[in-house]
C-alpha positions in Angstrom: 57.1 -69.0 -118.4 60.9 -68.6 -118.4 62.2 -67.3 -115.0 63.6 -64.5 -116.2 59.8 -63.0 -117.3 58.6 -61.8 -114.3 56.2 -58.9 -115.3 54.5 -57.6 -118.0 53.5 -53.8 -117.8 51.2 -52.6 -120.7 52.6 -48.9 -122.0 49.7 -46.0 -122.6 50.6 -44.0 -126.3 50.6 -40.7 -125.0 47.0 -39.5 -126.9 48.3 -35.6 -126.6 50.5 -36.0 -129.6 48.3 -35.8 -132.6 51.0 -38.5 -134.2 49.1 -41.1 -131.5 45.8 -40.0 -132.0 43.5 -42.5 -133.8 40.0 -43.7 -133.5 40.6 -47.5 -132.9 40.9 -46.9 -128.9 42.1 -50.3 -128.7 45.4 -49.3 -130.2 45.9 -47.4 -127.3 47.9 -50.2 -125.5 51.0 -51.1 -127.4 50.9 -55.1 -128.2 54.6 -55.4 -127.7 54.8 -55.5 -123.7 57.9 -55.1 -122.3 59.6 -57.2 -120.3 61.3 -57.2 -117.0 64.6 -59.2 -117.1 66.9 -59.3 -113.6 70.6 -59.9 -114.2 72.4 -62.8 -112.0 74.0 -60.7 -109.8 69.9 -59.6 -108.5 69.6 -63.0 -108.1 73.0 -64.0 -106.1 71.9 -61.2 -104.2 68.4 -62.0 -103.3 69.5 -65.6 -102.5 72.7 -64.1 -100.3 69.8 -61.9 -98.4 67.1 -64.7 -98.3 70.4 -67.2 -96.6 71.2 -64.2 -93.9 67.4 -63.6 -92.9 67.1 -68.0 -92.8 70.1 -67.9 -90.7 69.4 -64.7 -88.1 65.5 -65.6 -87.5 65.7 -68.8 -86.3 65.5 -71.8 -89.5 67.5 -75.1 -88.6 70.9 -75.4 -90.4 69.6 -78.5 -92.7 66.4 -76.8 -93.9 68.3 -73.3 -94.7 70.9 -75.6 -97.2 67.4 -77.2 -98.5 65.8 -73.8 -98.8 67.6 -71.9 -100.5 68.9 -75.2 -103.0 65.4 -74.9 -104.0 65.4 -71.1 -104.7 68.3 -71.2 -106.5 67.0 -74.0 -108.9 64.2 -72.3 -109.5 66.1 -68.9 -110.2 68.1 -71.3 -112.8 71.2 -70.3 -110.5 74.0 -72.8 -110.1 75.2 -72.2 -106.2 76.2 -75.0 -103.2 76.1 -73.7 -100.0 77.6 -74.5 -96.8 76.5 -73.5 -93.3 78.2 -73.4 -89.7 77.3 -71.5 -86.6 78.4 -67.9 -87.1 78.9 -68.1 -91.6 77.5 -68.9 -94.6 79.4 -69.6 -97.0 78.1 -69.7 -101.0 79.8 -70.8 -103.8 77.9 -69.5 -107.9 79.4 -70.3 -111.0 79.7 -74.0 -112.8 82.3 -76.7 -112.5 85.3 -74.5 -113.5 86.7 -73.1 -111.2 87.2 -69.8 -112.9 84.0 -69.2 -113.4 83.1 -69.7 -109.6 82.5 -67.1 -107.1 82.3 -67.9 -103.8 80.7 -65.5 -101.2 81.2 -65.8 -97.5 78.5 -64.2 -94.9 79.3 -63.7 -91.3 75.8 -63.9 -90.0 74.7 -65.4 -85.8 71.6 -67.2 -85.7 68.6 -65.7 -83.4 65.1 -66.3 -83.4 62.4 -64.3 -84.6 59.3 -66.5 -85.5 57.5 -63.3 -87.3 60.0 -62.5 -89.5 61.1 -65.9 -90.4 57.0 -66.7 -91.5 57.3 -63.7 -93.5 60.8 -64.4 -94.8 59.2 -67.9 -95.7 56.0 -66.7 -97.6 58.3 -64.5 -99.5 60.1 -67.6 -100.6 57.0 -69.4 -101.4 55.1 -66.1 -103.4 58.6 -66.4 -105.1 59.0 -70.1 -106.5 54.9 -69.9 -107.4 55.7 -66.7 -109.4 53.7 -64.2 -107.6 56.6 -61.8 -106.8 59.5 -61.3 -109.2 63.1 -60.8 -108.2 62.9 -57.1 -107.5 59.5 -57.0 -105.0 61.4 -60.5 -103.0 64.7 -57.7 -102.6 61.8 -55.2 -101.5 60.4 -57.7 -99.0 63.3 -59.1 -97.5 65.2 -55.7 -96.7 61.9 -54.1 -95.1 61.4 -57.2 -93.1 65.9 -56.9 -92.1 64.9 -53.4 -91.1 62.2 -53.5 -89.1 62.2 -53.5 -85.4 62.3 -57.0 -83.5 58.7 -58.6 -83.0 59.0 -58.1 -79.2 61.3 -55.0 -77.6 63.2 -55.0 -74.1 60.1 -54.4 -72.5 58.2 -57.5 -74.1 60.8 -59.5 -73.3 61.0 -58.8 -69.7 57.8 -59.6 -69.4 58.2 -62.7 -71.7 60.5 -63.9 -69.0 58.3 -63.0 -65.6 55.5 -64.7 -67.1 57.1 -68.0 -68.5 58.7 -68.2 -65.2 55.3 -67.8 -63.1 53.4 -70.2 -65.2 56.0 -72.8 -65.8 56.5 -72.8 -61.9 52.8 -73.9 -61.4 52.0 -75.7 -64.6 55.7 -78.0 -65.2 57.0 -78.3 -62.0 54.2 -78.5 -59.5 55.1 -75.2 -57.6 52.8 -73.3 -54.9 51.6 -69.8 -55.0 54.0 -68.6 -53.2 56.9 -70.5 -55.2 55.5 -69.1 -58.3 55.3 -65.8 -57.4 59.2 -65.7 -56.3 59.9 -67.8 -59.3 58.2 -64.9 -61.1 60.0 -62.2 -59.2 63.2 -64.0 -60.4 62.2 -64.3 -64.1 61.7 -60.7 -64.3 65.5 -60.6 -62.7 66.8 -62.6 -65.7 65.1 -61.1 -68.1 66.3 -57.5 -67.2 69.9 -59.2 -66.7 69.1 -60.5 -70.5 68.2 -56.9 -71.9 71.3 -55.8 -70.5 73.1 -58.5 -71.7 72.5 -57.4 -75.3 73.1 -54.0 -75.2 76.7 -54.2 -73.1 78.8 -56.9 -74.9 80.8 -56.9 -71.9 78.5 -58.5 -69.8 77.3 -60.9 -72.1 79.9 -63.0 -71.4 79.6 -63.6 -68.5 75.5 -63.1 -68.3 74.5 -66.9 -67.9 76.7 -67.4 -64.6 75.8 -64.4 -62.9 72.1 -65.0 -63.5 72.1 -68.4 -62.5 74.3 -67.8 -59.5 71.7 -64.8 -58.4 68.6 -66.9 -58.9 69.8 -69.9 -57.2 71.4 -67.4 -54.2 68.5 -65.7 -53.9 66.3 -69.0 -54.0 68.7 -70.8 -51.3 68.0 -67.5 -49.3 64.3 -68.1 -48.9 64.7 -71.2 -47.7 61.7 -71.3 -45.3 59.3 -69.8 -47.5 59.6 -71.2 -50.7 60.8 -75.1 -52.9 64.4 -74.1 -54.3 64.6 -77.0 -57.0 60.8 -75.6 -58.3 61.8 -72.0 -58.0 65.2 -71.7 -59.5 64.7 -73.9 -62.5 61.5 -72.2 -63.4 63.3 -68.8 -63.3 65.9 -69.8 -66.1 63.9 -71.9 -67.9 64.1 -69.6 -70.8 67.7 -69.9 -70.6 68.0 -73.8 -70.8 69.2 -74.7 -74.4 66.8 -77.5 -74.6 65.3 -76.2 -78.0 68.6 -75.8 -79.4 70.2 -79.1 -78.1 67.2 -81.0 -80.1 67.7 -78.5 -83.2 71.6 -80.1 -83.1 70.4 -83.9 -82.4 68.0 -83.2 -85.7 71.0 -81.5 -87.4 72.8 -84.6 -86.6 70.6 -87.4 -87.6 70.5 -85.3 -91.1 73.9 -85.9 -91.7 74.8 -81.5 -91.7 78.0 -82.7 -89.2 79.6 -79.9 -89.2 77.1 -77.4 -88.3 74.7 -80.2 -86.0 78.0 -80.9 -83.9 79.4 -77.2 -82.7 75.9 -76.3 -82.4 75.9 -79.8 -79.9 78.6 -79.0 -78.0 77.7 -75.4 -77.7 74.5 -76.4 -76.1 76.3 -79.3 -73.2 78.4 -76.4 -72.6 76.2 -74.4 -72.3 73.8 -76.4 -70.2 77.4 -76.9 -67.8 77.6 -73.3 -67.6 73.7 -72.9 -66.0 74.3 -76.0 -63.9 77.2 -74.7 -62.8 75.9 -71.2 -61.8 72.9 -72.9 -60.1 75.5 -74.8 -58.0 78.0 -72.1 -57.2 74.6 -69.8 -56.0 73.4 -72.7 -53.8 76.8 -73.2 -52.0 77.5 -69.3 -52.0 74.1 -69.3 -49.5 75.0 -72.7 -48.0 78.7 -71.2 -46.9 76.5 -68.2 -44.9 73.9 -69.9 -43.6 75.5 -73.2 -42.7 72.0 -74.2 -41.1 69.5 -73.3 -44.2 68.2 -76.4 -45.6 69.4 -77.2 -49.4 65.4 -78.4 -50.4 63.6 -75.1 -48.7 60.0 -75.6 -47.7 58.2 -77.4 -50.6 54.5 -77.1 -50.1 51.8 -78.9 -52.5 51.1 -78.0 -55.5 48.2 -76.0 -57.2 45.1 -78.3 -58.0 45.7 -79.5 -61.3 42.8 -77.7 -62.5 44.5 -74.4 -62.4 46.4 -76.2 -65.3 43.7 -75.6 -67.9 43.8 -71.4 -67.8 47.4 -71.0 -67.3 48.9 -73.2 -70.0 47.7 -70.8 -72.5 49.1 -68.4 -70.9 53.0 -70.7 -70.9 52.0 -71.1 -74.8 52.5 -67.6 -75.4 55.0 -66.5 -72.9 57.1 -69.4 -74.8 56.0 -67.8 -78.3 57.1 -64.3 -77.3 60.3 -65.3 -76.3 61.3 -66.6 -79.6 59.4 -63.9 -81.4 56.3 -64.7 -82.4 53.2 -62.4 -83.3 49.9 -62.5 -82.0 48.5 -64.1 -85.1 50.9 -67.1 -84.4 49.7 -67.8 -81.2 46.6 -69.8 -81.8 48.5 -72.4 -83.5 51.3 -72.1 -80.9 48.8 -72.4 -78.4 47.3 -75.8 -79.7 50.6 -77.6 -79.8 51.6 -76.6 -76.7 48.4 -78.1 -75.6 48.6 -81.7 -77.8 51.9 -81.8 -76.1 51.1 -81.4 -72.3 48.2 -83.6 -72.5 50.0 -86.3 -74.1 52.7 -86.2 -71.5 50.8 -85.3 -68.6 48.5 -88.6 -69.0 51.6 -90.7 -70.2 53.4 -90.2 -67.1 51.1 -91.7 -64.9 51.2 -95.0 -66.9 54.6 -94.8 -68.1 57.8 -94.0 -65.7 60.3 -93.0 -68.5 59.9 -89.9 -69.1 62.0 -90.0 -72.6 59.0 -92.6 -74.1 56.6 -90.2 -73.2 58.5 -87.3 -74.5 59.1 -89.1 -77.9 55.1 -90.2 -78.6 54.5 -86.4 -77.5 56.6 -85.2 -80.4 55.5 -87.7 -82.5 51.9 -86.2 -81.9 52.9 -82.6 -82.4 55.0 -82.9 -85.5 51.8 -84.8 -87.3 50.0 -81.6 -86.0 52.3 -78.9 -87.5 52.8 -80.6 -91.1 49.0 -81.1 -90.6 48.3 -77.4 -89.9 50.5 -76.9 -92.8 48.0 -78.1 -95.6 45.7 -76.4 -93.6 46.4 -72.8 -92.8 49.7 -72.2 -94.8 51.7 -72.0 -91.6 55.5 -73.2 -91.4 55.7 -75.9 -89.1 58.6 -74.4 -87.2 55.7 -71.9 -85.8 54.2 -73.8 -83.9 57.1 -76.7 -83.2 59.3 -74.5 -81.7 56.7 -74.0 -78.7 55.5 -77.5 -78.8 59.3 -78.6 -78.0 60.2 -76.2 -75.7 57.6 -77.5 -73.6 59.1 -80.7 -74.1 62.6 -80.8 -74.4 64.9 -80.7 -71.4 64.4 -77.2 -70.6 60.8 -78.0 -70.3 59.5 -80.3 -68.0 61.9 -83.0 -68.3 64.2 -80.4 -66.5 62.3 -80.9 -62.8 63.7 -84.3 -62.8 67.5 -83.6 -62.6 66.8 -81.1 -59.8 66.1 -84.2 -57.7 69.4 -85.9 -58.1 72.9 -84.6 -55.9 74.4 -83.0 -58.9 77.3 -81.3 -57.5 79.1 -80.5 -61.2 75.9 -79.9 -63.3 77.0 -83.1 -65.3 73.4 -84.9 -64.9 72.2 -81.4 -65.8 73.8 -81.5 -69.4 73.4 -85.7 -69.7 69.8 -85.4 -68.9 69.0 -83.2 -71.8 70.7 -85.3 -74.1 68.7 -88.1 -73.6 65.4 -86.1 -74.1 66.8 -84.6 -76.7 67.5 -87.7 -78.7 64.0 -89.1 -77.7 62.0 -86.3 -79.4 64.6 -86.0 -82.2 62.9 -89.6 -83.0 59.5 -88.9 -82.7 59.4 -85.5 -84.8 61.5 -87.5 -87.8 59.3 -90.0 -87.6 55.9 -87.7 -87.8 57.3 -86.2 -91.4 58.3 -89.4 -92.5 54.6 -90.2 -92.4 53.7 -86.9 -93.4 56.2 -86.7 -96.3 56.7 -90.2 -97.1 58.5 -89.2 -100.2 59.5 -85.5 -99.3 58.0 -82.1 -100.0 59.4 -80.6 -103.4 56.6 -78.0 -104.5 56.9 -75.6 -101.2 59.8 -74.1 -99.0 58.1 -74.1 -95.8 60.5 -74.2 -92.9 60.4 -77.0 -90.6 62.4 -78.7 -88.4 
């Protein structure tokens, strides 16, 4: 069927009129069927709403070019696009340059895991010729209208509880140091709300949050472990995720977009390191007496680990938007990837091999669960690496080194980042040996 046929409505004779009237009552449906034809500018303008949605939920620069090539081909649309942090930038028409149009959409990347699934089955219904161009228009501007997955309010709590559990589960932290650590996530969280709604602030959000958790960390010296409790409090700050998003960006030759998204992210990671610092030596210039390490107690017993990853899992899936539905599958890759590490470190020191085999794992899980259950495997990646990547629990380690810039802060993360770059490449190389053609599902 040609792509412009998308649906075929049979037309009722109106049997009032005595003109219709007959006794064969299968002449009542009219054997010419009309046709429903969509002009090229519905299509430009599905594929310039499907390339915002990509953009503002989440998908990684090299899969939305790859995406959207792919819906265009099928649309028999000729269009190159081009994406940077911030634009997208789409260019219709042939070789001629007369009849090109070129179309450029200011659009900043967030996440919302939800709406990106559903932005991704509509792509998929789409290229198998379940929807036609008008339902996809439909679909996509009632998902860009909706509400976000999770409000303020779940995303306060997002915060408090990644903060609590990551404090006993990552970083080895007491009852006590989790429950300040907790305290303080809700802290950032509410600072994060506030952050979005006054643009004002926003700029200078990731100091001031930084500078209060590490001030207010310093301050309870004698109670609580300051390294355990102040990283655990931003740890939904630490551009980990994205840093590896850029290294993959990188390795798949989209330079332009891979590298300001790289250097965003070591700034970025500066910036935190450099808040955590100025907070600590705020306290230290008050109370010259207060000791930099605070009272670090043992841990939890490691059994504890078992009912409160699950709980990480989802605090990590709500913070980048994901529904309830998505969590089981969150849930397990979170798992696959703890365990792997968690065992891996007691036989191996470097924590980058063991980060690399754990992604390795978790990317042959998610394009796995893709033949599976239908589910993109950014779903459940994007969990699955954020418990690995630097603003995971690689991060404890560079809280253990006199870091007086935040330069180890930002070089540490690197390195991981690199490491698991490796290992998910490698998982859909053995996956997709000779790449997926016949499906648009978003991965990273």
């Amino acid at each position: 069927m040609s792509p412009e046929v998308w649906n075929k409505r049979p037309k009722v004779n109106d049997s009032s009129n005595p003109q219709n009237a007959t006794n064969d009552s299968h002449i009542q449906i009219e054997l010419a069927t009309p046709t429903y034809q969509y002009t090229t500018e519905d299509k430009k303008k599905l594929i310039a709403l499907m390339s915002q949605c990509l953009v503002r939920y989440g998908c990684p620069s090299h899969r939305i070019e790859s995406s959207l090539e792919q819906t265009a081909r099928f649309l028999s649309v000729d269009a190159a696009f081009s994406y940077v942090p911030g634009q997208m930038m789409i260019s219709f028409g042939g070789v001629s340059m007369i009849d090109s149009q070129t179309v450029l959409i200011k659009v900043h990347q967030g996440y919302d895991i939800k709406k990106l699934a559903d932005v991704d089955d509509v792509a998929n219904a789409l290229c198998r010729s379940e929807l036609h161009v008008g339902d996809c228009l439909l679909k996509l501007e009632e998902i860009v209208n909706s509400p976000p997955t999770w409000g303020s309010y779940g995303t306060i709590v997002a915060f408090t509880m990644c903060s609590f559990t990551a404090c006993l589960v990552m970083f080895g932290g007491s009852w006590t140091d989790s429950t300040v650590a907790g305290v303080l996530g809700f802290l950032v969280g509410a600072l994060n709300v506030m952050a979005s709604q006054h643009s004002v602030y926003s700029n200078v959000f990731e100091v001031s949050a930084s500078a209060a958790v590490a001030l207010i960390s310093r301050s309870l010296f004698q109670w609580v472990c300051f390294s355990k409790v102040a990283i655990s409090a931003v740890i939904v700050l630490l551009p980990g995720y994205s840093m590896t998003v850029a290294v993959m960006e990188l390795s798949a030759r989209q330079i332009a977009a891979g590298t300001i998204r790289f250097v965003y992210s070591v700034i970025y990671a500066f910036i935190l390191g450099y808040g955590l610092q100025i907070g600590s030596s705020l306290y230290g210039t008050i109370n010259p007496n207060s000791d930099s390490t605070g009272h670090c107690m043992p841990g939890v017993s490691e059994w504890f680990y078992i009912p409160f990853l699950p709980f990480l899992a989802i605090s990590i899936a709500m913070t980048f938007g994901a529904s309830a539905k998505q969590w089981p599958s969150m849930i397990c890759c979170s798992i696959i990837a703890f365990v792997i590490v968690f065992f891996l470190n007691k036989v191996i020191s470097d924590y980058q091999i063991a980060a690399s085999i754990s992604a390795f794992a978790i990317g042959l899980y998610a394009n796995l669960a893709l033949k599976v259950t239908k589910t993109p495997p950014l779903v459940p990646l994007s969990c699955g690496i954020t418990l690995l990547v630097p603003g995971g629990i690689g991060a404890y380690h560079l809280l253990m080194d006199d870091d007086p810039d935040g330069s180890a802060f930002a070089l540490h993360m690197v390195v991981v980042a690199l490491g698991i770059a490796v290992g998910l490449f490698a998982s859909t190389m053995i996956i997709y040996p000779r790449s997926k053609r016949r499906s648009i599902y978003v991965s990273m």
